[in-house]
N, CA, C and O of each residue as an XYZ file, in Angstrom:
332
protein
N     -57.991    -26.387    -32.313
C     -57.543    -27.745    -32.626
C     -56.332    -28.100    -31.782
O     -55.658    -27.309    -31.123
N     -56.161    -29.373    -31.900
C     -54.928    -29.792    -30.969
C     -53.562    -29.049    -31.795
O     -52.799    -28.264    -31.231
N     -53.492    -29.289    -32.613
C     -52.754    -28.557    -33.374
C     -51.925    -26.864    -33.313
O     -50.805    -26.355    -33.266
N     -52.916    -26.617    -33.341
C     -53.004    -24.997    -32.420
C     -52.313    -25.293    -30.861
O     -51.116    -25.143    -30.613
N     -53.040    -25.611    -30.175
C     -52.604    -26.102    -28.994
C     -50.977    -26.475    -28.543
O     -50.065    -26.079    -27.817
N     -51.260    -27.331    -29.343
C     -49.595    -27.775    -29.435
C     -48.267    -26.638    -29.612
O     -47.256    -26.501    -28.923
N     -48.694    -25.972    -30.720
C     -48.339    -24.695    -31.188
C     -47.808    -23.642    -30.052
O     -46.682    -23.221    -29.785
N     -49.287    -23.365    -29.422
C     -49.395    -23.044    -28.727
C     -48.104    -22.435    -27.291
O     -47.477    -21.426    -26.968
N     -48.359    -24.066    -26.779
C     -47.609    -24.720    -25.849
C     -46.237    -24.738    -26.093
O     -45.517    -24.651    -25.099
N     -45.601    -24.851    -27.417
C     -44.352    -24.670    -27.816
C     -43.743    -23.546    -27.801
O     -42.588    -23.565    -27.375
N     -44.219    -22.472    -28.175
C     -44.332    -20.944    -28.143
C     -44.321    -20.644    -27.046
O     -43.678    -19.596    -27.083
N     -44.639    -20.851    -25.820
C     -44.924    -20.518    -24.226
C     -43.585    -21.406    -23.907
O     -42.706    -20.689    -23.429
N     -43.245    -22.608    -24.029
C     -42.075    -23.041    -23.907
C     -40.409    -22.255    -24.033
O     -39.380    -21.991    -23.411
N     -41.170    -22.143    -25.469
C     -39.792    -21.392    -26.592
C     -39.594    -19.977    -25.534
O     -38.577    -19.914    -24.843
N     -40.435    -19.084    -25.481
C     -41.079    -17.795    -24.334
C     -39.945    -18.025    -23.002
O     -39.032    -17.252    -22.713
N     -40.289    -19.292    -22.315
C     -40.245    -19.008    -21.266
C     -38.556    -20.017    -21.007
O     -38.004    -20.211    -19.924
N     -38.005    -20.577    -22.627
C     -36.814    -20.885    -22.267
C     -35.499    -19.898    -22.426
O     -34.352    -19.880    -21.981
N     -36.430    -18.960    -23.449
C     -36.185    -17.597    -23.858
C     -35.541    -16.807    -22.910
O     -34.401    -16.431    -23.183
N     -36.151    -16.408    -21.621
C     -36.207    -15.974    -20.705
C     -35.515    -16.553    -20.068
O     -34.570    -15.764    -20.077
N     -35.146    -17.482    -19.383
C     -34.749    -18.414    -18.174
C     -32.926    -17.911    -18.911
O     -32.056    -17.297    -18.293
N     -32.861    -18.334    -20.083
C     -31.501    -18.152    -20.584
C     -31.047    -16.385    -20.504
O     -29.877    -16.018    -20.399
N     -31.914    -15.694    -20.560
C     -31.919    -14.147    -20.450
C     -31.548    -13.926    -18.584
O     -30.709    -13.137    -18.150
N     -32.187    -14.602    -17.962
C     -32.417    -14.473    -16.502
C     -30.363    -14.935    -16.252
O     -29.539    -14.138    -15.805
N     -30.087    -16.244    -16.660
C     -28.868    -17.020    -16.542
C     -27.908    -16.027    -17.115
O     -27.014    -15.677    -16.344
N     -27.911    -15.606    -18.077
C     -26.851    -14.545    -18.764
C     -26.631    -12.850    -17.343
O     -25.599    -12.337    -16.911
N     -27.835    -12.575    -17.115
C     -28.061    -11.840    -16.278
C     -27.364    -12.279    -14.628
O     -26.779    -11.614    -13.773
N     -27.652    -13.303    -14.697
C     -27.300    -13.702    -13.200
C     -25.306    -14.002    -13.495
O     -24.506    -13.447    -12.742
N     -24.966    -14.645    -14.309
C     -23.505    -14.918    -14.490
C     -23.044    -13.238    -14.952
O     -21.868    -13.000    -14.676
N     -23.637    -12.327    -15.461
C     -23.056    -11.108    -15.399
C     -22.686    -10.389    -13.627
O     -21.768     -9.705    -13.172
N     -23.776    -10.910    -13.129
C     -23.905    -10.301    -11.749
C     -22.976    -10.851    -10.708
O     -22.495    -10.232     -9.760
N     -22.796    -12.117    -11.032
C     -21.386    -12.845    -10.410
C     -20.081    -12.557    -10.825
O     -19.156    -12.326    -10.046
N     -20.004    -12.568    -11.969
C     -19.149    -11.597    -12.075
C     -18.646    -10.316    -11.548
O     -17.510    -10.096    -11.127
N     -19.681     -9.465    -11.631
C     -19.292     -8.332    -10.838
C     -19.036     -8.498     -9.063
O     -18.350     -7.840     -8.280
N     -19.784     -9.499     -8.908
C     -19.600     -9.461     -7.696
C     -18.526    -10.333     -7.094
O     -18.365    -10.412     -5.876
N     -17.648    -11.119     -8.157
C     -15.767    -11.710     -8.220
C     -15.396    -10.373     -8.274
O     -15.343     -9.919     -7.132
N     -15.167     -9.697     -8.976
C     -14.788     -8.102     -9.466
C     -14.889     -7.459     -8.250
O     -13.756     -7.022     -8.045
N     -15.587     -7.158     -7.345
C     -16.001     -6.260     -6.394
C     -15.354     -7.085     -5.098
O     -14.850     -6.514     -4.130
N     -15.414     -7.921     -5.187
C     -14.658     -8.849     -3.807
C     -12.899     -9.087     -3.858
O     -12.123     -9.154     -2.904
N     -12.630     -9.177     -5.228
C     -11.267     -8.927     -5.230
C     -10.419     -6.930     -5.119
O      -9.320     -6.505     -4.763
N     -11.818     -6.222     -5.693
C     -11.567     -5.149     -5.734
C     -11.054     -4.530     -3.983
O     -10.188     -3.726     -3.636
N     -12.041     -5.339     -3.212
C     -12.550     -4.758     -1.624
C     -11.005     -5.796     -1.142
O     -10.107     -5.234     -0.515
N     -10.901     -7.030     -1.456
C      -9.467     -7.212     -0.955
C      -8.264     -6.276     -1.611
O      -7.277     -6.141     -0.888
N      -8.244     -5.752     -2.638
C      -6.895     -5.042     -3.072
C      -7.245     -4.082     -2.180
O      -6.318     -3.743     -1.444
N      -8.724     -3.300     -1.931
C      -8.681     -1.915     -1.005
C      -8.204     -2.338      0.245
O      -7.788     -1.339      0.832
N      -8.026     -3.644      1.132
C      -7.898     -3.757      2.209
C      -6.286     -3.880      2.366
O      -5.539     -3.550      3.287
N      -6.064     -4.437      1.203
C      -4.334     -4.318      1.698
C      -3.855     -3.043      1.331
O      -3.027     -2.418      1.995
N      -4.299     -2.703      0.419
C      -4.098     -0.878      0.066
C      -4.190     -0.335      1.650
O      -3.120      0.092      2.085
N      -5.229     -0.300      2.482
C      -5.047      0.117      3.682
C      -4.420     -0.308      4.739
O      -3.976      0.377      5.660
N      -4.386     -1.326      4.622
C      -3.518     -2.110      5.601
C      -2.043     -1.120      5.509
O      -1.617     -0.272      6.293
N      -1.538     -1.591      4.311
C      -0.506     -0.817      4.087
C       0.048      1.192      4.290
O       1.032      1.914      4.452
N      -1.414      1.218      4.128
C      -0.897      2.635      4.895
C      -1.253      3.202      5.991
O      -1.145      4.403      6.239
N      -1.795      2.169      6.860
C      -1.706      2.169      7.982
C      -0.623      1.660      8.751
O      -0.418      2.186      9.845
N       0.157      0.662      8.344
C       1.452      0.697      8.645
C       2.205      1.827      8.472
O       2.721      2.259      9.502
N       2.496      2.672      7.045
C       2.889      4.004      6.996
C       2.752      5.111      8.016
O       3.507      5.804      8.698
N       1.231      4.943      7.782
C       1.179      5.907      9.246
C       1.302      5.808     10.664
O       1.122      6.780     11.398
N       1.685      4.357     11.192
C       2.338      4.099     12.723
C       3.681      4.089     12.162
O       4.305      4.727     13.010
N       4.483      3.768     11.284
C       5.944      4.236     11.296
C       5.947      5.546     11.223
O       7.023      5.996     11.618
N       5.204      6.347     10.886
C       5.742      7.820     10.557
C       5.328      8.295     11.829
O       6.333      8.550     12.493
N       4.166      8.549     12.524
C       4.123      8.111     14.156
C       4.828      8.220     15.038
O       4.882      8.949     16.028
N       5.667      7.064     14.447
C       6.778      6.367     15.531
C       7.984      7.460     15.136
O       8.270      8.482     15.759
N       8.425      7.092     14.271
C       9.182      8.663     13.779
C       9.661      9.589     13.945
O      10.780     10.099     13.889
N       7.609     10.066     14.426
C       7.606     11.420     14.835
C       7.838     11.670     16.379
O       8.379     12.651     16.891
N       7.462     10.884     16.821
C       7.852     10.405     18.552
C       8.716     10.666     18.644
O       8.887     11.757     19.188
N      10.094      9.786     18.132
C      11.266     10.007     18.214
C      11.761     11.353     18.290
O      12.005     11.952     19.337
N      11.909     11.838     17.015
C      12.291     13.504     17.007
C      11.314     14.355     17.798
O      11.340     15.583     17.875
N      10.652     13.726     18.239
C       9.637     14.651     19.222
C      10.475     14.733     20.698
O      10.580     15.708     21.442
N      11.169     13.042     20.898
C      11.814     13.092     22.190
C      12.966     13.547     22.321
O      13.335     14.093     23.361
N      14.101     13.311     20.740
C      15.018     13.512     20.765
C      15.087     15.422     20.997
O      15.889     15.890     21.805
N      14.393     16.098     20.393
C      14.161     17.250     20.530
C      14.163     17.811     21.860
O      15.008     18.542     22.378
N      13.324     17.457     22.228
C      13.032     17.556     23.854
C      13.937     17.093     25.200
O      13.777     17.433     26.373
N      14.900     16.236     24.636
C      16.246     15.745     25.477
C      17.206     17.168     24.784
O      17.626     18.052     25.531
N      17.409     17.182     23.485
C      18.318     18.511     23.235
C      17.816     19.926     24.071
O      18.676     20.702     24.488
N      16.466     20.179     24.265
C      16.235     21.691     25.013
C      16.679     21.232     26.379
O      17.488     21.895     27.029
N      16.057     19.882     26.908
C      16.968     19.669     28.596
C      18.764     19.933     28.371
O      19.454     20.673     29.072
N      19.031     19.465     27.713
C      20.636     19.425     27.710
C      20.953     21.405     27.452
O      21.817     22.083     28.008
N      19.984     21.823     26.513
C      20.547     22.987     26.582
C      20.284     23.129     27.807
O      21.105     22.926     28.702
N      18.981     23.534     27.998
C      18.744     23.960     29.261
C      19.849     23.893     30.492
O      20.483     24.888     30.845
N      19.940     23.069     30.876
C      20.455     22.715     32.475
C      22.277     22.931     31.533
O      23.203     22.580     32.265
N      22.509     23.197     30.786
C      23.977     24.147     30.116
C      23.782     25.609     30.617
O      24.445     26.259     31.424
N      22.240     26.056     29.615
C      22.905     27.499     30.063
C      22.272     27.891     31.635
O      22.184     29.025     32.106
N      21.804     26.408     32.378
C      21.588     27.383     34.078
C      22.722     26.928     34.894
O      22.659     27.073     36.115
N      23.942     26.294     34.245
C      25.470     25.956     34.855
C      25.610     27.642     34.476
O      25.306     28.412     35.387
N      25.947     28.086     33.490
C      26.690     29.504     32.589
C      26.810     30.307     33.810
O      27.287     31.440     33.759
């Protein structure tokens, strides 16, 4: 009967608005994570940024006392070949 039918058709409606709202809950969870994951990947980038600066100052640093070192053995040096 049309009746049935109708029924029917409402039920396949109800079904498939059912779903669409299941699909939407699903999809705004997934955006979410994926705000979450994009702010996460910018905090990791300044996290590195930042210690990559660390590690060209310490670098640089190390250069230094690498040269300054190496000017103190000349200075000894050419001392004790005056002696």
């Amino acid at each position: 009967t049309s009746n049935e039918k109708f029924r029917s058709i409402q039920y396949e409606l109800l079904t498939a608005r059912t779903e669409l709202e299941q699909t939407n809950e699903k999809l705004n969870l997934i955006n979410e994570e994926q705000a979450t994951n994009r702010l996460t990947i910018a905090s990791l980038r300044t996290e590195i940024h930042g210690w990559q600066e660390r590690h060209s100052m310490l670098v640089q640093i190390r250069n230094k006392q690498e040269q300054q070192y190496f000017n103190v053995l000349t200075v000894c040096s050419e001392k004790s070949t005056k002696i």
